[in-house]
C-alpha atoms as one frame of an Amber mdcrd trajectory, in Angstrom:
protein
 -92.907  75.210 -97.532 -95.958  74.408 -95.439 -98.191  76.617 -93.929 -97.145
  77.824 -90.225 -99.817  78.921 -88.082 -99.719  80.853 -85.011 -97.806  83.645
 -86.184 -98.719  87.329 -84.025 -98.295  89.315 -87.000-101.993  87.590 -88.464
-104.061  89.905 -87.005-106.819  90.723 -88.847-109.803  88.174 -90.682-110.034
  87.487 -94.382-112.859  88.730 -95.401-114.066  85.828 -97.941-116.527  87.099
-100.472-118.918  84.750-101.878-116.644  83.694-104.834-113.862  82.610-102.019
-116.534  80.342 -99.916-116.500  78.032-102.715-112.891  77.202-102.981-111.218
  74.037-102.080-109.054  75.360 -99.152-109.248  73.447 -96.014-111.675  75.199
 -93.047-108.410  75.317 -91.090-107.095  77.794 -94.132-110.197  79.533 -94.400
-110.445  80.450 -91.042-106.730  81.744 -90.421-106.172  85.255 -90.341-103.379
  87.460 -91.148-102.267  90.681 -91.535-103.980  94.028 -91.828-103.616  95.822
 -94.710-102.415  93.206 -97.561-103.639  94.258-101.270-102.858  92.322-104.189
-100.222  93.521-106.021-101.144  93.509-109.782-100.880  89.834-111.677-102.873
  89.224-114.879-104.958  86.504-114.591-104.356  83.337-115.979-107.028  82.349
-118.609-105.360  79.245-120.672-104.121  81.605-123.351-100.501  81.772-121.780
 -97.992  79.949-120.033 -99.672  78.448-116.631 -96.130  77.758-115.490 -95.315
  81.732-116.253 -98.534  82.675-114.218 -97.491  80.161-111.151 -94.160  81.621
-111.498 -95.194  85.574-111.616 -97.354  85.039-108.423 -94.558  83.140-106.602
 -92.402  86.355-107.501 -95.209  88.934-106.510 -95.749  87.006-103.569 -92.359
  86.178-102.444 -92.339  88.326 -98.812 -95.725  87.119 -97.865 -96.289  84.610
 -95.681 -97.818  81.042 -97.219-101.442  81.551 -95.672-101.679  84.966 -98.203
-100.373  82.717-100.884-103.281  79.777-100.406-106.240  82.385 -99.991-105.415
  84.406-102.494-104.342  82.697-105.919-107.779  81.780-106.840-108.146  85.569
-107.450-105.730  85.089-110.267-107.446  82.820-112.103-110.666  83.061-114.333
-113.217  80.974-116.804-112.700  77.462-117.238-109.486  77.533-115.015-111.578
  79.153-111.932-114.040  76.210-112.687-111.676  73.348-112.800-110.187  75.159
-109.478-113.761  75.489-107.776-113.868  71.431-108.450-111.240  70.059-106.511
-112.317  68.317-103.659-113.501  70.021-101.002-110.602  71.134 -98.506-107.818
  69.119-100.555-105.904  72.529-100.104-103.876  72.415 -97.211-100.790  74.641
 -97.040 -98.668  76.570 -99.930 -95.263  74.576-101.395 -92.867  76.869-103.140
């Protein structure tokens, strides 16, 4: 599924704190906005010590009724140490959109 933009219910900004300037979404992602009031639900955060295809998996699930622009800017919060590093490495703006 790729990222559809335009859609009226994305009405309020992201507010990226200064962990979230530094990931490798596209300026296109960063900049899109959507809608008021979204709060992660709760996900523990992948750290190595467990299945990474389990984590991708849980946040798919948690995330299922949102729409893909909530699933880019948001899975880096579910992520820590080494993993948040290798994540914080990718090339700048190689993320794009969200594929189920």
């Amino acid at each position: 599924m790729n990222v559809k933009f335009g859609d009226e219910r994305l009405v309020q900004s992201f507010d990226l704190d200064d962990d979230d300037k530094n990931i490798p979404s596209s300026k296109e992602l960063k900049a899109k906005e959507f809608s008021n009031g979204f709060k992660m639900p709760p996900l523990e955060k992948y750290n190595r010590r467990s299945d990474p295809t389990n984590h991708i998996n849980m946040y798919k699930t948690r995330l299922q009724d949102y729409i893909p622009i909530v699933k880019c800017r948001n899975f880096h919060t579910t992520i820590v140490f080494d993993v948040k590093r290798w994540y914080k490495n990718l090339k700048p703006e190689s993320i794009r959109s969200w594929h189920s």
